[in-house]
C-alpha positions as CSV (number, residue, x, y, z in Angstrom):
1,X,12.7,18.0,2.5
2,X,13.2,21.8,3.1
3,X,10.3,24.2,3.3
4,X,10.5,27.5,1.7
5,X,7.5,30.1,2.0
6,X,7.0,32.6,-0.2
7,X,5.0,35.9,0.0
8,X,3.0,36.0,-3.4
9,X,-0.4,38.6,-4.6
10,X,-3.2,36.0,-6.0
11,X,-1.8,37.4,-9.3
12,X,1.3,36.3,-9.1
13,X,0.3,32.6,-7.7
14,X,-2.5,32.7,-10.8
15,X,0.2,33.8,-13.2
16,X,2.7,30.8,-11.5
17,X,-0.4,28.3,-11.6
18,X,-0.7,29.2,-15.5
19,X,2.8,28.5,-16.2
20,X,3.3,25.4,-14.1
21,X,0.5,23.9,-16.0
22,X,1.7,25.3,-19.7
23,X,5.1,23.7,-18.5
24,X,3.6,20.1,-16.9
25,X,1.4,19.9,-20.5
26,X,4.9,20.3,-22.4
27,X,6.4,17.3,-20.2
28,X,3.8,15.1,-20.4
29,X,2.7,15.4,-24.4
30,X,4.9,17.3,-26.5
31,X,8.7,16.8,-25.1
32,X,8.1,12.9,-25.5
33,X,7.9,13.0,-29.0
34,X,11.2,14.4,-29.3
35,X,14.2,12.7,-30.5
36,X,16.1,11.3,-27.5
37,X,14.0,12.7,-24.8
38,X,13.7,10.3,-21.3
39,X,10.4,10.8,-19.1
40,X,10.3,10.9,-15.9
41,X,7.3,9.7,-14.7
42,X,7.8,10.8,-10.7
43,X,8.5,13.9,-11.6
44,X,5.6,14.6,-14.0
45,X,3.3,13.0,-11.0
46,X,4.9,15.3,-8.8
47,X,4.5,18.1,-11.1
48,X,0.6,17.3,-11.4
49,X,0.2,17.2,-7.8
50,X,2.0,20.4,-7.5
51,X,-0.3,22.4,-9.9
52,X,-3.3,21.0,-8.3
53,X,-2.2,22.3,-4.8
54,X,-1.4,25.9,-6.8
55,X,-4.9,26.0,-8.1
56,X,-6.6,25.2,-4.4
57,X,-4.7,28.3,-3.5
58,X,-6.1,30.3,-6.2
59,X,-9.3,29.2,-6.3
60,X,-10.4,27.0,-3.0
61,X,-14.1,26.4,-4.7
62,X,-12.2,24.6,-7.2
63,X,-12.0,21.3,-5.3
64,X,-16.2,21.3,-4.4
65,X,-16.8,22.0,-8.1
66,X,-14.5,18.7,-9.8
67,X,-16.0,16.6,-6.4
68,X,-19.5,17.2,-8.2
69,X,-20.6,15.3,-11.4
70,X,-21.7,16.6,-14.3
71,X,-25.2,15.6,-15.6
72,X,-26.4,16.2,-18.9
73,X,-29.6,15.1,-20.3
């Protein structure tokens, strides 16, 4: 595997974290309803792993927040 870095403003990586997630949603629930399309499972496991790594970036907080349940009463 090859590592590339890039040099990106938080906007940019919130923009890229947006649209890696629009894209991931299509994969997973709307392209499979399509006439002739084949999933890809590893790749739409990679992808979800991908955008959760993109939204650490943006927002670190975001890990402690989904670690803590949510009680309602």
């Amino acid at each position: 595997m090859t590592l590339i870095t890039l040099k990106l403003t938080i906007e940019e990586l919130e923009l890229l974290a947006s649209l890696a997630s629009d894209q991931l949603f299509r994969r997973e629930f709307i392209d499979p309803k399509m006439p002739g399309h084949r999933s890809n499972s590893e790749e739409v496991k990679l992808g979800k792993a991908l955008v959760g790594r993109l939204k650490l970036m943006v927002d670190p907080n975001a890990a402690k927040r989904a670690a803590v349940p949510r009680i309602t009463a």
